[in-house]
Structure formats: structure tokens, C-alpha cells
N, C-alpha and C positions, 0 to 999 in steps of 0.2 A: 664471549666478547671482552676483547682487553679495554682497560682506562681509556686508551687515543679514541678505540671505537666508541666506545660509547658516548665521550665527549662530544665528537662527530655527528652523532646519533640524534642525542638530546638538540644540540644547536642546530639541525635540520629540521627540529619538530617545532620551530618557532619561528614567529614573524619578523620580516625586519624591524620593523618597530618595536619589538620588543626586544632585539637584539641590541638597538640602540640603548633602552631604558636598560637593560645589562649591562651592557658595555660601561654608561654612563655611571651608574650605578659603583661597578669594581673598581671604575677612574674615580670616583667618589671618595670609598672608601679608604684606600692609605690616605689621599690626602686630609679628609676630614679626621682619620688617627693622628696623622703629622701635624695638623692644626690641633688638634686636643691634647697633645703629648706637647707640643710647643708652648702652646696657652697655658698649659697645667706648669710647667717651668715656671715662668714669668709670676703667675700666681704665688707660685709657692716662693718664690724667692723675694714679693712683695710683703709676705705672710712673715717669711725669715725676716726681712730688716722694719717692718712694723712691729714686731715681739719684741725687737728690741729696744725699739723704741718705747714702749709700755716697760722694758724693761728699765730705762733710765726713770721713765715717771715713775714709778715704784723705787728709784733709791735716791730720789731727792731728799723725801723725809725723813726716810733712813739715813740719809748726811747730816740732818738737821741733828737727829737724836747721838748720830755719831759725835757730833760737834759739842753737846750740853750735856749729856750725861757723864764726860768725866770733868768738867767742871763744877757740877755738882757733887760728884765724887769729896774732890780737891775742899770743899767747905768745910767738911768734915774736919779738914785739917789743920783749916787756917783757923779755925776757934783756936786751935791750941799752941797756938803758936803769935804771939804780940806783936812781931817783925814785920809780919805778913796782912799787905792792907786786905778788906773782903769786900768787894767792888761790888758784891751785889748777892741780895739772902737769898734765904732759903728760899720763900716762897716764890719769888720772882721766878730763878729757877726751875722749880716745881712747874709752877702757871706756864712756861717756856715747852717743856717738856710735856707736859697734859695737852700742850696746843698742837706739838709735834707728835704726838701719837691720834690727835683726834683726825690730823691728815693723810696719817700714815693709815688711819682705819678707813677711811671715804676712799684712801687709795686701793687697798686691801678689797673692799667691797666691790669696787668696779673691775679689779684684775688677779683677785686674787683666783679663780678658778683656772682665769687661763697659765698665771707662773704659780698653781701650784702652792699657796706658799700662804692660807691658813690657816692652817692649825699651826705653824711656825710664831705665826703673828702672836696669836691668842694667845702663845704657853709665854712669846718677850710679855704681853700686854698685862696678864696676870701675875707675872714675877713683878713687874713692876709697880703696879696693884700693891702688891703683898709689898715691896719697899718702902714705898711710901706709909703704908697704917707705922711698922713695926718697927723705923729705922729710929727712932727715936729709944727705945729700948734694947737696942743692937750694941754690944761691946763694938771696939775699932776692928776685931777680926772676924764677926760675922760682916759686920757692913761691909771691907772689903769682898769677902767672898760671891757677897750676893750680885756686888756690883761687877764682880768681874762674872759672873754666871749671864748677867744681862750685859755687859759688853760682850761676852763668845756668840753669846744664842744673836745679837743685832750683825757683828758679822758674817755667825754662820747664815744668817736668811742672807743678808748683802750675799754671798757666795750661790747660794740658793738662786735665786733671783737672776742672777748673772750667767746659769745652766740653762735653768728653764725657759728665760727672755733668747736663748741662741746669742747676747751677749758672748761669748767666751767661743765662740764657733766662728766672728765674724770673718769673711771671707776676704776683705780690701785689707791691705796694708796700713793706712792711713786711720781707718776706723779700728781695725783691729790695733793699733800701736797706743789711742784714744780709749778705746776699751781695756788693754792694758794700766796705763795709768788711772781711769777712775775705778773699774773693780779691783786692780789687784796693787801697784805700786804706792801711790797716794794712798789708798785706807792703812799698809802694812805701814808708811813712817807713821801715819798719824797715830796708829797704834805705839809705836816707839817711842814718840815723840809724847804721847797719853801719861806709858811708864815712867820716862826721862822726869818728866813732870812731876806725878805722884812721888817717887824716887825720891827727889829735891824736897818734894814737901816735907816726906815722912824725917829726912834723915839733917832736914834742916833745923830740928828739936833738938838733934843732940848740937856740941862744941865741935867736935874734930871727929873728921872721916876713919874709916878705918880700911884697910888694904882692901878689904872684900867690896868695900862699897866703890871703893877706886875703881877697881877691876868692874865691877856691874857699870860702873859706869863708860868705863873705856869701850866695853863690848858693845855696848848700847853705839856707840858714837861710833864703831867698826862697820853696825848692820846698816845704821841710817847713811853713811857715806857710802856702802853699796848700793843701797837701794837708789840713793841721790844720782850716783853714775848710771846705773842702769836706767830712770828715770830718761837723765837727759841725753842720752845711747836713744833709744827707743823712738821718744817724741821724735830726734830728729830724723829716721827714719820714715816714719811719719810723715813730718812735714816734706821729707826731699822724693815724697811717694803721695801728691796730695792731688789729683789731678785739680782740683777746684780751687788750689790755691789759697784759700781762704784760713789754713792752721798757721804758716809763718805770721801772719799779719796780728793776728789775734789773740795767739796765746806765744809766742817766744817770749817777750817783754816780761812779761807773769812768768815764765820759765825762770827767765835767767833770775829774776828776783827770787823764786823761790830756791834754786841752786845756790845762791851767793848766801841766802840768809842761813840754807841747810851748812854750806861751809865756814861760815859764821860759829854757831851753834858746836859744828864737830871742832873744831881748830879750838876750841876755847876748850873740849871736855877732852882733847888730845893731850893736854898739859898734863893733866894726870898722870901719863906714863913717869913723870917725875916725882920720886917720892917728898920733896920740901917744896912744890906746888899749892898751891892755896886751893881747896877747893871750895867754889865760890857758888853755891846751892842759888841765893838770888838769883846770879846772872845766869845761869840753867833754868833758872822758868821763867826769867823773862826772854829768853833766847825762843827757847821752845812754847811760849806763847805767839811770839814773832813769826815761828816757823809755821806753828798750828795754823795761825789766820790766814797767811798766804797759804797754805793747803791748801783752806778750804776754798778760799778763792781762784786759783787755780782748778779744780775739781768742779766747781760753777760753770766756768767754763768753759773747761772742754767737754763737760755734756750736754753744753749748750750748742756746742760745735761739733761733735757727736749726733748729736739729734738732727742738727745741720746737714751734714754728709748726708747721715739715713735716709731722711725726706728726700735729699735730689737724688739718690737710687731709686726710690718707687717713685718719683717722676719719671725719672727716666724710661722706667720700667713699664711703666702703665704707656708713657707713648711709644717705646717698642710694641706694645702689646696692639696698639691702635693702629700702627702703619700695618703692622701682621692684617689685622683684618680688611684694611682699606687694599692690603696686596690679595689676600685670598678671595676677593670680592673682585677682583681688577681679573684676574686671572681666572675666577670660575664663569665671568660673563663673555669674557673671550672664549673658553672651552665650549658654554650651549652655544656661542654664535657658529663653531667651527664645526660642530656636532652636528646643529640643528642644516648647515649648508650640506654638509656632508651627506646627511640622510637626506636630501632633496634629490641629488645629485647620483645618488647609489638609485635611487626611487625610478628618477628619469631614465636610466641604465637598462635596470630589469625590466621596466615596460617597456621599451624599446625591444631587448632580447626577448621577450614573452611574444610581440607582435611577430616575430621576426619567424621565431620555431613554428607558431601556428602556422605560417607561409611552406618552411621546408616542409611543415609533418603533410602541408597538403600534395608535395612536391611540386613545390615552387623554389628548389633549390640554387636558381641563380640569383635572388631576390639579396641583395645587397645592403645592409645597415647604413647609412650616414647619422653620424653624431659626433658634433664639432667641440670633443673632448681632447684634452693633451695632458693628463696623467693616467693612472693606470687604468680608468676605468674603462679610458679609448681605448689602451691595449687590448683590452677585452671585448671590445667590440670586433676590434679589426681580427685577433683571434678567429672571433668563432666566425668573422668574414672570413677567413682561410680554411678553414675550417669545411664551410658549404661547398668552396671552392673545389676542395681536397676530398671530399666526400665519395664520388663517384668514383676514384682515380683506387680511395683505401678499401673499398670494398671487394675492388677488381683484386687488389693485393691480399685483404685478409684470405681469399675463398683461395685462392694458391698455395698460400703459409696454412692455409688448415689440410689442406694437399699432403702438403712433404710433414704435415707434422704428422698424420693419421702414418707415411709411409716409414717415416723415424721412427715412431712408438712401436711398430709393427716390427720394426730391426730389432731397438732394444729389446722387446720383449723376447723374441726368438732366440737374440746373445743369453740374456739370462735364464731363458728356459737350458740352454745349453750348459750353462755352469752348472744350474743346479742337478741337471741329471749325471754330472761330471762330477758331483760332491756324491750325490748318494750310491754312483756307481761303486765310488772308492771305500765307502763306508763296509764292514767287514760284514761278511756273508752269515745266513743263520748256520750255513756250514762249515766256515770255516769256525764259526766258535763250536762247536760240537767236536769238533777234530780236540780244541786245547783238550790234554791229558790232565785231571785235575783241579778243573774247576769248571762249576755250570754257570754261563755269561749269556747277562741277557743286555743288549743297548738298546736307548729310543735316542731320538735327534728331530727335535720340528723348528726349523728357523723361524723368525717374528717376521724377517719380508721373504721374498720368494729366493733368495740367497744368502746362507747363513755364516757366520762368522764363528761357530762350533766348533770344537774336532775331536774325534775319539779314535780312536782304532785298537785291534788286536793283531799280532803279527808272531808271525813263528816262523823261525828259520833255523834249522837243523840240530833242533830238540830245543830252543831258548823260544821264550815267551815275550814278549813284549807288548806291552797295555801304555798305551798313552789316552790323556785328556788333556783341551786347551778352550784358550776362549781368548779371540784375538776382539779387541776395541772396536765397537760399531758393528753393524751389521751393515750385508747389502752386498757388491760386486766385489767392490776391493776385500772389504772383510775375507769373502769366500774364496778371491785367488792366495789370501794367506793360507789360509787353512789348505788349501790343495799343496802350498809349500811344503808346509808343514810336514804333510802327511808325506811326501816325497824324500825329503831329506831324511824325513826318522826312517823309512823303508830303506834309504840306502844305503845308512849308516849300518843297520841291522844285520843288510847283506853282505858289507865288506869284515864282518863280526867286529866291531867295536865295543866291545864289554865297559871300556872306563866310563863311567858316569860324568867326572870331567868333560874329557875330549866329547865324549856324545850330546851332551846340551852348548860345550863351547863351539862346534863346529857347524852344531843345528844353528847358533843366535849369530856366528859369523855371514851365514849363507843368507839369512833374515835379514840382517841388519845393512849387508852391501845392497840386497836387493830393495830394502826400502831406501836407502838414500840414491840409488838408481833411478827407480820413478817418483822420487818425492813424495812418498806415501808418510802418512802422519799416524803410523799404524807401531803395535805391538801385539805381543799374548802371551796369557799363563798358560804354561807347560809343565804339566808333571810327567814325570816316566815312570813305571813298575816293570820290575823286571822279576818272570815268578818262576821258582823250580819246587818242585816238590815239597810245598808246605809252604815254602818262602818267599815272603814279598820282600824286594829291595825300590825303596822309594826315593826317589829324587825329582828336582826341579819345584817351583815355585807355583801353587794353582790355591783353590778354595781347601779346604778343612779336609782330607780321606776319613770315612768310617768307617767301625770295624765293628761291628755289633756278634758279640761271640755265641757261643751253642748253648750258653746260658741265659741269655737275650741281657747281657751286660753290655754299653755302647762303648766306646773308647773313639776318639779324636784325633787327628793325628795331625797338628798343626804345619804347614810345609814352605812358612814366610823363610825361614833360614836356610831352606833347600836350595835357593837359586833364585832367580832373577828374570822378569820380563825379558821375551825373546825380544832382539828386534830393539828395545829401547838403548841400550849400550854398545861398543864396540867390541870390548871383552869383559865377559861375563867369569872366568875360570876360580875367580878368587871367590863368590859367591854359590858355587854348586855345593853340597853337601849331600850325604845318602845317609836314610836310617832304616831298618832291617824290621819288621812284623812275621811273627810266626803265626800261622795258619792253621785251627783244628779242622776236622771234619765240622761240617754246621757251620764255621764262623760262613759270615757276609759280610766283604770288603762296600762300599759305596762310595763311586767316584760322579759327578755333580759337576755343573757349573754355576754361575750366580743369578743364570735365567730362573731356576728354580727357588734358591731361598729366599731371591726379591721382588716372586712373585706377587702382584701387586692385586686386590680385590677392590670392589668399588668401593670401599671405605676408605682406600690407600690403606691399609693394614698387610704387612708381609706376612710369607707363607714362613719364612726362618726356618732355621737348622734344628732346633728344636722337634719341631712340626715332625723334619722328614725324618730326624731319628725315631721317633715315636713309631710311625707308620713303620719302617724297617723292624723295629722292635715285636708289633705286634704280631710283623708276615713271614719273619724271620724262618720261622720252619718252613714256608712252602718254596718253589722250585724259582729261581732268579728270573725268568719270564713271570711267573705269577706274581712278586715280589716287584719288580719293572712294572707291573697293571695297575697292583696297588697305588705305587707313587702315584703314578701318573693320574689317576683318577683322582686321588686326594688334590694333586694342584690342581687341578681343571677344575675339581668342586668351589676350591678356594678364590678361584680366579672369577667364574661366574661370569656375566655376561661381561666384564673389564677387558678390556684393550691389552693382546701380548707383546709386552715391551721388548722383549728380549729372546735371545734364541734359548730354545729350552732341551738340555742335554741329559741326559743320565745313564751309568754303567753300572750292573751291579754282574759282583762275582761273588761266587759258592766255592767255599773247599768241598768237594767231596767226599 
């Protein structure tokens, strides 16, 4: 039973109603995938723009600590220096700082599992721990060290943070250009702008700059005027990509201020390219104080306006999500109402038809259905109203068409009984092979249907030998008018003496190949020719593998794909004929085969192979080619077993004597 049937099968062994609660069922499921594969979206991309938003609350404090720890830094420096007012101690400072890590740790505790990002916290929170006891004991070059190891490690988390949170993945223009500037533009000046500072401080001790400081300086003012253009590049891509509108209004003003003060700041440390330039360390930290404050204020707010966008995306999102279900809800109560009609309606149908057949089975066959349907179920009705109608009319017909059919089948059969006694007429006599001089030749031939597509013959025509085997495509009628071709053509070429191996298969596949584009046949076949004189076989044409099993019971192969060419498939064959010559002891056994035998098939599907039959030739090899013919044949037949014969089944065996 193939797939279609059985599908068939199964859905006839069930009820309508149960075919409905199927049907509803498979109509279910994609859409209930399409709703969970939809909803799963919308979920996950509320999931993405809330991370990041925990992402921004996680680096508020971290701006905070950004903001105080290199002005603590900077005190270090301003004790040493009397120029320099100190706005504000140590401990103030300190207490600043302790406040800003005790929110960075309540922040840490609430999100730190989901960005990842405690053990980060612990190793700033402990270095800074350890600053605080030791820094008072610390020469000026540990202290810097330690303080720039807690500035890398407070941006490395910033950076952290901005991975983990999907910050740095954001998808919109407007947030992503927002995200840009608070993780990565803003923190890299204020960093520059940190240096620029410290820079001033340290080198505000000595009298007069020296080249190198020049130059650290001038680079400094190179990066920060890049960064500054890129900056306001950016934003306003942003803002001219803001569907909400809300970033020109709220942050340009703070833009343009922090632009002007950053080109403040560079045009004043630009002078330095000049070597009798004054360099003016003051106004570089009071510049870059100016700059610093607007950073951070700027950064204030666009992650306040950052957090902004974010929210009205999972608004959005979540009432996309809600119209989705108010629609899948809308449309699965249409579907049971359309369902549950439908099965009413099919219901109404078949009990109508079920009263209706009770009527004909009783022969009540003019008994007429009315049912006031107008889609297809009315079709069906009025159907099988024609139906009844038609009833007595196709029965008068079939019992006539079973008539000419019994007297058709009775023709065919007699045509093919007639080919086939016309194929085995032609097949070579036990006496005519006793006549060949020189070798004992035994053939069998059982076609798979009652007319075979086999061919073999032995022919002798005035002392020359001739042995052919073939095996034309399919079996059945037309197969078996090839093969009587066949056998015609080689007989007449034989008798007009045509020795060339050439001209005798080019003339055979000319006479095949007109006569199948004649009647449109989709036909060909493997033809070998032997040609034997005393001792010697000459082999030509294209067929299965010849054996040669010698009087030492050694097998030998004789491959014959390069001999020639399907008769029948080409128009000229001449350039593919070849002959190759086999010497002949007493004992040897030649074995000529078709592929009904090595792909004999047993009920495991396991073939009988080449193998197989040289083995059996091997073992029977001394006895006489009729008893060696028994062998085989009994060995496939054992092999085949109670399995279905696929194929016409041929074999030729010759004996040198």
C-alpha cells in the first residue's frame, strides 16, 4: 500500500467529526506556531530594548565615579603646586566617591547577574578599597598607577556593560547614534580631556614646556577635535532619523555648547604648533573643566533621552503584541463559527445521501434527492441524482464492454502466444549445436512475461561460426519483435559472408535504429558477436562481462564496454565497434549471460552477481555444458526462491573440446 493509499485508508476509518476535530486541529497548528514564533519576536526584542535599558541604569553611577575619581586624582597635585586654588578636600571627595560606589553596589546587586558584570565590580571596589588605606604612603608614581588601573578597570566595565546590556547592538538609528555618544564618544573625550588635565597639572610645576610636552599636547587636541567632529556627525544623524522627534529639541542646544566649548579648548592648545607660543597650563584646566562639565551634562541627557526612545519601543511593542492577539482571537472565532457551519451542513448532506442509498439498495432507483444547496455539496447531491438516473442505462454498457473485453484479451492473448512460439521456433536446435565442430554448447532462455526481450543464437554458415547474445530494454511484445530483428539481420549478414566486425554490427544498428524511429519505438539492445574457428574466439560488440573459466578452473573477464555500442540507440555506431581475440584450450568454458541472471533478485532484494555465477562455473567446469547450463540454472532459481522474475533470464555456455 503506497503513502496516498494509506492516507485514504486511515481517513475512511474515522468519523466526521472527528475528521473535523483534525482538520481543526492541523488548521491550528501553523497558526498557533505563527502566533508563538511571532509573539516570541516581539518578546525578545522587548527583552533586547529593556537590557538596555538596565543597561543605562547600571552606567549612571559609573558616570558618577567617571566624573570624581580624576578630580581626586588631580588633589594629589594641587597640594604641590600654590598657584592652584583646592576647591574642595580630600575627604569630601572621598565621602563623594564612597557614595558613588555604595549605588554602583545596590545597582550591581539588582543587575549584576543579568549584564554579567560582578566580579568586574568587586576587583574596581577592592582596588579602590586598597586606595584609599595606602594612598597616603604611596610616592606620586604608585599613586598615579593605581589610579589609572581604577580608571581602565571603571571603563573596561562601562564597555562590559554596554555588550552585555545589547547597548552596542541597538537596532534604530536614532538610539544607536545615542548609544554611540554615551558609551563610546563622550566617555573617550572625557578621558582626553581627564589627561589634558592631569597633563596641565603635573607640568604646571615646572617654568617652561618643553617640545615633547608641546607635541603631547597638540595630539591630545588632534584626538579631541576628532572625536568632537565625529560627535556632532553622528548626533545629527540621529536626530534627522528620530521618528519621535523628541532629540533635536532637547539635546542640540547642549550639543552645540559642548562643540563650541570643545573648539574653545582645541584652538587655544592649537597655538602650540608655534614654537614662541606661551603655553598657558591654567587656561587648559580651566578649559577642560568647562569641557568636562558640559560632558557630563550632555551624557545626562541623552540617556535620559535614550531611556526615553527605549520605553516608547516596548510600548510599542507590547501593543503590537496585544492587537496580535485581539486579531488571532478575532479570526479563530470566525474559523469555529465557519467550521462548526460547515459540519452542520456536510452532516445534513450525508444523511440525506445515506436515506437516499437505503431507497436505491432497496430498488427504489428513481427516488430523487431534493436539497436546497448551491455549493458543492449540492453538486453532490445532483450527482449522485444522475447517477441513479444513469444507473440502469451503465450497467446495460458495462455487461457489453465486459463482452469485447473477454473477446480483446482472447485476441491478445493468441497474438502473443504466436510471437512467442515464433521466438523459440527461432532459437538454435539441440541439433544444430551438436553439428558446431569444436565446441559443446548448451543455451536456456525463460522470459519474465510470456514474450521475451532475450536473444541468443548459434549459426554456421559454410565452415564460419557465429554466436551472438543480446538483451533489448523491457520485455513483453515489442521487446520480442526486437529480438526476432535481431536474430534476422545477424542471419543475413552471415549469409551474404560479411566477416568485418565493423560493417556487421554497423549494418545490424542501421537496420534497428530506421526501424525504430519507424514505429516510434523507445527501444534498444546489447549485442555481442563471437566469431569461433578452431580454438579461436573473436569478440565484438557491446553486452555484460564474457567468462572464460580455463581447464585449470582459473576465471578470466572479458570486459566488452569498448567493443561497441547499443544497437538501435545511435544512427551510426562505426567508430565505437572494436574486436578482441581469446584463445581457446581444450576444458576452457566460455560463459555468455544476460543481466536477468546477475540481478537476480531473492526476497531480501540481495543479487545473485557475477561473482556467484563464476563460482558455480568454477566448480562444474569439468562436467559437460548441458550439465554446467543445469548447474547455473538451478543455483538462480535456489537464489530467487519464492521472489517475483524480473527479468528475462538467458544463458550460453560453450566447451572447447
Amino acid at each position: 500500500m503506497n503513502r496516498k493509499s494509506l492516507g485514504i485508508h486511515l481517513m475512511n476509518r474515522i468519523s466526521y467529526p472527528q475528521k473535523f476535530i483534525l482538520i481543526g486541529f492541523l488548521f491550528a497548528m501553523p497558526l498557533v506556531l505563527m502566533m508563538y514564533l511571532l509573539i516570541s519576536e516581539i518578546n525578545t526584542r522587548v527583552d533586547f530594548a529593556q537590557k538596555e535599558i538596565y543597561g543605562n541604569q547600571y552606567l549612571r553611577p559609573l558616570r558618577q565615579l567617571r566624573e570624581y575619581i580624576p578630580k581626586f586624582h588631580l588633589l594629589n597635585y594641587q597640594g604641590l603646586n600654590p598657584n592652584l586654588s583646592q576647591h574642595e578636600s580630600w575627604d569630601n571627595f572621598e565621602a563623594k566617591i564612597d557614595a558613588d560606589f555604595q549605588s554602583l553596589a545596590n545597582t550591581d546587586r539588582q543587575l549584576g547577574t543579568t549584564l554579567v558584570s560582578r566580579e568586574q565590580f568587586n576587583t574596581i571596589y577592592q582596588n579602590w578599597q586598597k586606595f584609599k588605606l595606602h594612598r597616603s604612603q604611596w610616592s606620586l608614581e604608585t599613586y598615579d598607577v593605581v589610579y589609572q588601573k581604577i580608571a581602565y578597570d571603571i571603563n573596561k566595565l562601562s564597555a562590559h556593560v554596554g555588550d552585555t546590556s545589547n547597548l552596542i547592538l541597538d537596532p534604530d538609528l536614532d538610539t544607536y547614534y545615542l548609544m554611540d555618544a554615551t558609551l563610546l564618544k563622550i566617555p573617550e573625550m572625557q578621558k582626553l580631556l581627564s589627561e589634558i588635565r592631569l597633563f596641565s597639572q603635573k607640568s604646571s610645576l615646572r617654568s617652561d614646556a618643553t617640545p615633547e610636552e608641546r607635541a603631547k599636547l597638540i595630539t591630545f587636541a588632534g584626538k579631541l577635535r576628532e572625536l568632537n567632529q565625529d560627535l556632532a556627525i553622528n548626533m545629527e544623524v540621529g536626530f534627522s532619523n528620530n521618528p519621535h522627534g523628541n532629540l533635536r529639541p532637547k539635546l542640540s542646544q547642549d550639543l552645540i555648547k559642548f562643540n563650541s566649548v570643545v573648539e574653545q579648548l582645541t584652538g587655544q592648545l592649537d597655538k602650540l604648533i608655534y614654537p614662541t607660543a606661551t603655553v598657558e597650563y591654567y587656561t587648559y584646566l580651566d578649559g577642560s573643566d568647562r569641557v568636562l562639565n558640559s560632558s557630563f551634562e550632555l551624557w545626562d541627557k541623552s540617556v535620559n533621552e535614550l531611556d526615553f526612545l527605549l520605553q516608547k519601543r516596548i510600548d510599542a511593542l507590547v501593543t503590537r503584541k496585544h492587537l496580535i492577539y485581539v486579531f488571532i482571537l478575532i479570526i479563530l472565532t470566525i474559523v469555529v463559527y465557519l467550521f462548526v457551519s460547515f459540519y452542520l451542513a456536510v452532516m445534513q448532506t450525508v444523511f440525506v445521501l445515506e436515506e437516499a442509498s437505503k431507497n436505491m439498495a432497496s430498488g427504489n432507483i428513481d427516488h430523487k434527492i431534493i436539497l436546497d444547496n448551491k455549493d458543492e455539496l449540492g453538486q453532490v447531491v445532483g450527482a449522485f441524482n444522475k447517477i441513479a438516473e444513469a444507473l440502469v442505462g451503465a450497467n446495460q454498457e458495462i455487461t457489453v464492454l465486459n463482452d469485447r473485453l473477454k473477446s480483446e484479451n482472447m485476441r491478445m492473448s493468441a497474438e502473443l502466444d504466436v510471437t512467442r512460439k515464433i521466438q523459440q521456433m527461432l532459437l538454435p536446435k539441440d541439433r544444430e549445436l551438436k553439428e558446431v565442430i569444436g565446441l559443446d554448447i548448451a543455451g536456456f532462455m525463460e522470459p519474465a512475461d510470456e514474450v521475451g526481450g532475450d536473444y541468443y543464437d548459434v549459426l554456421q554458415h559454410e565452415g564460419k561460426v557465429k554466436i551472438g547474445i543480446g538483451d533489448v530494454t523491457g520485455h513483453g511484445l515489442e521487446s520480442g519483435v526486437l529480438m526476432i530483428m535481431l536474430q534476422t539481420a545477424v542471419r543475413t549478414l552471415l549469409t551474404y559472408n560479411e566477416a568485418d566486425p565493423v560493417r556487421f554490427l554497423t549494418a545490424i544498428n542501421t537496420v534497428i535504429y530506421d526501424n525504430m524511429q519507424r514505429m516510434k519505438w523507445d527501444k534498444n539492445a546489447s549485442l555481442a558477436l563471437l566469431d569461433y574457428h578452431e580454438g579461436m574466439l573473436k569478440l565484438s560488440g557491446q553486452h555484460e562481462e564474457m567468462i572464460v573459466v580455463r581447464c585449470n578452473g582459473s576465471a578470466e573477464r572479458f570486459d566488452t564496454i569498448d567493443l561497441g555500442f547499443p544497437i538501435g540507440l545511435d544512427e551510426d555506431i562505426a567508430d565505437f565497434v572494436a574486436q578482441t581475440l581469446v584463445q581457446l584450450h581444450s576444458g576452457d568454458v566460455v560463459v555468455l549471460y544476460t543481466d536477468g541472471i546477475t540481478e537476480a533478485k531473492n526476497m531480501n532484494k540481495v543479487l545473485y552477481g557475477l561473482d556467484r555465477l563464476i563460482k558455480v562455473i568454477q566448480i562444474n567446469w569439468q562436467q559437460t555444458a548441458t550439465e554446467i547450463r543445469h548447474a547455473v540454472i538451478d543455483d538462480v532459481r535456489s537464489h530467487i526462491g519464492q521472489q517475483k522474475v524480473f527479468d528475462d533470464i538467458t544463458l550460453l555456455i560453450l566447451k572447447q573440446k
